[in-house]
Backbone as JSON Lines, residues from 0, in Angstrom:
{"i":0,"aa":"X","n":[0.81,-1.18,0.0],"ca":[0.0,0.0,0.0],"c":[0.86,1.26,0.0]}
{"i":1,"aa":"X","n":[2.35,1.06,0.52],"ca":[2.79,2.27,1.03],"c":[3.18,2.67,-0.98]}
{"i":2,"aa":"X","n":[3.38,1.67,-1.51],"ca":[3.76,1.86,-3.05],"c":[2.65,2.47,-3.87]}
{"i":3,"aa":"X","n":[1.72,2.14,-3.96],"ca":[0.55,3.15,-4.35],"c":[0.09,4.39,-3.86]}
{"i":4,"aa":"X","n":[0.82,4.37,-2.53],"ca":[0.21,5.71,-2.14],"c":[-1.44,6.0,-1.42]}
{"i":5,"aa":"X","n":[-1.45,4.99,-1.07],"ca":[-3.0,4.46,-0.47],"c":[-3.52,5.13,0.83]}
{"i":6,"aa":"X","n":[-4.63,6.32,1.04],"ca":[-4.99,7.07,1.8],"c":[-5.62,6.48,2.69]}
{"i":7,"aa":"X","n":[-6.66,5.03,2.54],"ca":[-7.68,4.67,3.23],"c":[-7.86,3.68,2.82]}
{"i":8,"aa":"X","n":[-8.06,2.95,3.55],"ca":[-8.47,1.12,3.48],"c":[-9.95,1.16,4.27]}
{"i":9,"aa":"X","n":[-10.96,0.76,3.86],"ca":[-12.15,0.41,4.73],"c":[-12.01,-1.06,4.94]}
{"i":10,"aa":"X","n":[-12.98,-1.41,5.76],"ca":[-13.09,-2.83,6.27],"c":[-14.18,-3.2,7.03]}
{"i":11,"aa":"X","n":[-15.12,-3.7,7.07],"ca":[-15.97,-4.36,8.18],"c":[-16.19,-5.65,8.3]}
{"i":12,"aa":"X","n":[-17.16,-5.9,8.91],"ca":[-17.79,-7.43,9.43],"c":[-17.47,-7.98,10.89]}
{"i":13,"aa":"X","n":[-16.63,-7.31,11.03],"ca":[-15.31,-7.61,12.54],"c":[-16.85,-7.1,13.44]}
{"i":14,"aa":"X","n":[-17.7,-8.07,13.67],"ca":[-18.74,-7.67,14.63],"c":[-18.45,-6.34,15.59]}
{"i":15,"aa":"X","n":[-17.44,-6.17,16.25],"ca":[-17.43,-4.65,17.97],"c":[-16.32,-4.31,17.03]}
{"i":16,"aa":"X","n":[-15.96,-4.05,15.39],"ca":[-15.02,-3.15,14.95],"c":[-13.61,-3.01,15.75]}
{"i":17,"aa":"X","n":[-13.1,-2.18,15.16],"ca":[-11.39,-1.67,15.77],"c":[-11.09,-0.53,16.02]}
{"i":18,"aa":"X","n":[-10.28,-0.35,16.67],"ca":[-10.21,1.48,16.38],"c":[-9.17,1.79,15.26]}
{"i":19,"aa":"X","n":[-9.0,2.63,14.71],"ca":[-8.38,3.09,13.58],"c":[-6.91,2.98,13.57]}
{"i":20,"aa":"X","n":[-6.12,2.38,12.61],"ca":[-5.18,2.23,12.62],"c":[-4.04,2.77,11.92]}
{"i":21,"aa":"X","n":[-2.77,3.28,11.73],"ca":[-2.06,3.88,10.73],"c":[-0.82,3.14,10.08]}
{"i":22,"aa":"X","n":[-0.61,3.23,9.24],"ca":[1.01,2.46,8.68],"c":[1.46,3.24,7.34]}
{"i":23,"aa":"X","n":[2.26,4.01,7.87],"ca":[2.86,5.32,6.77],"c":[1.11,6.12,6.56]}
{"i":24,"aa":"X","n":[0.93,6.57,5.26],"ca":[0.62,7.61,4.92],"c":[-1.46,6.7,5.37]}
{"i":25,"aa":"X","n":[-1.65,5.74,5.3],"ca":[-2.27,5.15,4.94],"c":[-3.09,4.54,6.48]}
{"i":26,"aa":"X","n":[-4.62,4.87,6.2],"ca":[-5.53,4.81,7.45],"c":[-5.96,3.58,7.39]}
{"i":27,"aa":"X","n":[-6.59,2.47,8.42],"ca":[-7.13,1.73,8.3],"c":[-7.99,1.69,9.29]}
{"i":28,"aa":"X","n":[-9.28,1.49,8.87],"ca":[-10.61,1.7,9.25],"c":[-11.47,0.31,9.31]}
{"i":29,"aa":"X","n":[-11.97,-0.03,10.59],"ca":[-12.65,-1.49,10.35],"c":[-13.9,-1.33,11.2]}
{"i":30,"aa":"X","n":[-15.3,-0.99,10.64],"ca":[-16.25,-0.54,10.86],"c":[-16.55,-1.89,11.3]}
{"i":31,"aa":"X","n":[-17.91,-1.47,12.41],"ca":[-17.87,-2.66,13.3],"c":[-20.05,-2.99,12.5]}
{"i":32,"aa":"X","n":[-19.9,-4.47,12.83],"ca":[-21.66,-4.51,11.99],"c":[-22.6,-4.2,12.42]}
{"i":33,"aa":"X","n":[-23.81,-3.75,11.68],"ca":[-24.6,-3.15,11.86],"c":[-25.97,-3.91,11.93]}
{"i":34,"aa":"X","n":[-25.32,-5.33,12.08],"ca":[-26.57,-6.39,12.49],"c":[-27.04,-7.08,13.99]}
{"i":35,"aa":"X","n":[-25.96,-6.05,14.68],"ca":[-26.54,-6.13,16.28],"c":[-26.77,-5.23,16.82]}
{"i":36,"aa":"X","n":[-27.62,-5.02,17.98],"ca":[-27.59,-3.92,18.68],"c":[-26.52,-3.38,19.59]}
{"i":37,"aa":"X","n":[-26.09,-2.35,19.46],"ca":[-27.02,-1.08,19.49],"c":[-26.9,-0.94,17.74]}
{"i":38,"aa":"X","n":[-26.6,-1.3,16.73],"ca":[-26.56,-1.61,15.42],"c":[-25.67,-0.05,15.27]}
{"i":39,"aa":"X","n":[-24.24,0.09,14.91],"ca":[-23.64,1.22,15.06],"c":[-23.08,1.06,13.62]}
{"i":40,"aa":"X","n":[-22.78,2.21,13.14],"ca":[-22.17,2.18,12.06],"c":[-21.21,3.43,12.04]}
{"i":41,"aa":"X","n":[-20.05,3.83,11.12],"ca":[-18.88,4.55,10.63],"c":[-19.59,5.49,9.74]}
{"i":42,"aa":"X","n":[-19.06,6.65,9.96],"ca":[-19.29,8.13,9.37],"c":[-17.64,7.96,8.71]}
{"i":43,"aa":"X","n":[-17.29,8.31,7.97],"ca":[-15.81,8.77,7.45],"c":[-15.73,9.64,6.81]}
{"i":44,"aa":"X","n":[-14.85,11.0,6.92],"ca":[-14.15,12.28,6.31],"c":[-13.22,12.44,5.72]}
{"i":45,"aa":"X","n":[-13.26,12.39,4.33],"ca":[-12.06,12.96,3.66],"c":[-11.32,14.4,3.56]}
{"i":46,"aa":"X","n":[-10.75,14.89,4.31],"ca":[-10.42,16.57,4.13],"c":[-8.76,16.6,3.98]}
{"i":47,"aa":"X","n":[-8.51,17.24,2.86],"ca":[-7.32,17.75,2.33],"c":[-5.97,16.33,2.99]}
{"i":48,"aa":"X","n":[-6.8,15.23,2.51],"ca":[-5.84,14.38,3.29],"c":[-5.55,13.28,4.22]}
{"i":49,"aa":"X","n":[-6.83,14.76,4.66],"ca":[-6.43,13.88,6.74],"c":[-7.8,12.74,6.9]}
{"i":50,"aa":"X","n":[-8.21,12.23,7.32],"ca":[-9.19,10.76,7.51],"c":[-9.4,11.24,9.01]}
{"i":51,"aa":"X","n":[-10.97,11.3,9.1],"ca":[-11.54,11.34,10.54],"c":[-12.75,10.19,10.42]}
{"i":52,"aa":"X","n":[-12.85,9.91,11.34],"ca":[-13.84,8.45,11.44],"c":[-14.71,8.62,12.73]}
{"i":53,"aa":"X","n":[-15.99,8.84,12.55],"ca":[-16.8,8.62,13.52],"c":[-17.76,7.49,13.78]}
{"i":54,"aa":"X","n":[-18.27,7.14,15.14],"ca":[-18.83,5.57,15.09],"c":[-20.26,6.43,15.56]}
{"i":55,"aa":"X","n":[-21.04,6.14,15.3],"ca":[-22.5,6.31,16.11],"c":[-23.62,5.07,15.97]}
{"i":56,"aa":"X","n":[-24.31,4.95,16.82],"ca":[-25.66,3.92,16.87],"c":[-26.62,4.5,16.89]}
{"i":57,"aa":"X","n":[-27.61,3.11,16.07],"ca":[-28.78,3.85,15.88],"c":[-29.74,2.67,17.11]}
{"i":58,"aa":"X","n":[-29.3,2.53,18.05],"ca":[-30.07,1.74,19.03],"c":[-30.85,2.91,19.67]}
{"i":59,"aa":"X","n":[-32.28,2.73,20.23],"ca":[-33.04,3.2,21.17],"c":[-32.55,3.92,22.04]}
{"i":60,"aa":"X","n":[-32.74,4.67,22.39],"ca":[-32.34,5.11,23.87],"c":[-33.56,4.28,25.3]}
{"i":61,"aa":"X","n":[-32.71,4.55,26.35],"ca":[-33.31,3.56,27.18],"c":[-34.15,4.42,28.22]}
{"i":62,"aa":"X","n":[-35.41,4.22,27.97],"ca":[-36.49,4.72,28.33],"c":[-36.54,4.8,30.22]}
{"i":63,"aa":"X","n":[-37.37,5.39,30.53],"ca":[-37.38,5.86,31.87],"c":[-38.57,5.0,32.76]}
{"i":64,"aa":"X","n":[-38.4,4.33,33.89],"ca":[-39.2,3.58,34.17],"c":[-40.29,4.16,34.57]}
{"i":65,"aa":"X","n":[-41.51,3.57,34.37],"ca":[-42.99,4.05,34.44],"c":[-43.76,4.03,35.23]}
{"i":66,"aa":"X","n":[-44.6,4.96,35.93],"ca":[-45.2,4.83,36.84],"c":[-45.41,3.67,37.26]}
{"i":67,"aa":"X","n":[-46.02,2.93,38.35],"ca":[-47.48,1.68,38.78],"c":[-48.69,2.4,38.53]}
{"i":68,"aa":"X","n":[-49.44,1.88,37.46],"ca":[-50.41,2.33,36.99],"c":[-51.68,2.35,38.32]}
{"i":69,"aa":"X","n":[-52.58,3.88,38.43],"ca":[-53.35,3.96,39.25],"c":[-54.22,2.29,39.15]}
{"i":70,"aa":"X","n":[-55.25,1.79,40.31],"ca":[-56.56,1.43,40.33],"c":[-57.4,2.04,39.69]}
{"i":71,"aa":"X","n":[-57.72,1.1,38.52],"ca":[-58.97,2.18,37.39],"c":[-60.43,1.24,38.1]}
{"i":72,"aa":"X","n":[-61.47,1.97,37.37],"ca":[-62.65,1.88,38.26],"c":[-63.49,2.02,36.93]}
{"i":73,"aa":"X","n":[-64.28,0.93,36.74],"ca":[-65.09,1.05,35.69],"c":[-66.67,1.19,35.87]}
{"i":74,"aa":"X","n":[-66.96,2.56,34.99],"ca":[-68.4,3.27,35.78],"c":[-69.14,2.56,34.57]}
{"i":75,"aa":"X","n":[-70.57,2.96,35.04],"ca":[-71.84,2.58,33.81],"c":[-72.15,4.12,33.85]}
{"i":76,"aa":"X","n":[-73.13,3.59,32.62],"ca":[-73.81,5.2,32.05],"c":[-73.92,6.39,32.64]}
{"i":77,"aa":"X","n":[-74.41,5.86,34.06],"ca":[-74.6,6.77,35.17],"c":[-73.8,7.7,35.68]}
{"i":78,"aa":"X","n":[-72.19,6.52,35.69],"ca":[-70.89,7.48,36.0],"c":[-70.79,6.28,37.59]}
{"i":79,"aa":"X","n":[-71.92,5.6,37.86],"ca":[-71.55,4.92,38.94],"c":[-70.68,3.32,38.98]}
{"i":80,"aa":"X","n":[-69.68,3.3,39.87],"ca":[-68.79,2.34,40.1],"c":[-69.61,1.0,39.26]}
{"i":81,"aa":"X","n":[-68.96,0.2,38.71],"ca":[-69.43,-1.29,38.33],"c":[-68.66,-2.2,39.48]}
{"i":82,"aa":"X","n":[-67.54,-1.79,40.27],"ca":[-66.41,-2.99,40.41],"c":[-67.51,-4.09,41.35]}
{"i":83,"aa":"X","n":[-68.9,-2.44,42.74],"ca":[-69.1,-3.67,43.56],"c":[-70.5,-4.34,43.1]}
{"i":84,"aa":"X","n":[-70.96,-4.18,41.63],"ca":[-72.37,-4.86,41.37],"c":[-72.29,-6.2,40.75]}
């Protein structure tokens, strides 16, 4: 690679990915898969050169636990209690 002059190598499948690696001029990037959760995937930047690599997921965020739902009370027409008839 260093003979071609090679800026960037991509790579995935490596299930939890790598972190980015260098050897002379030349980046190596091994995006991690996007068939598990939190299912994350690689952003990559080409600028004047330089290689920036970002990871983000697109998993859920983890929700906030929920009340205990009140005692509901089911009325008739009237509006009066059913629970004691």
């Amino acid at each position: 690679m260093k003979e071609a002059d090679v800026l960037l190598s991509l790579s995935g499948h490596y299930h939890r990915g790598a972190e980015d690696t260098r050897d002379g001029n030349t980046t190596f990037v091994n995006a991690p898969g996007l068939c598990e959760a939190p299912f994350p995937f690689m952003v990559v930047r080409i600028n004047e050169g330089q290689i920036q690599s970002q990871r983000h997921e697109l998993g859920m965020p983890t929700l906030a636990p929920q009340k205990k739902a009140e005692q509901s009370h089911a009325l008739d027409r009237k509006g009066e209690t059913l629970s004691g008839k």
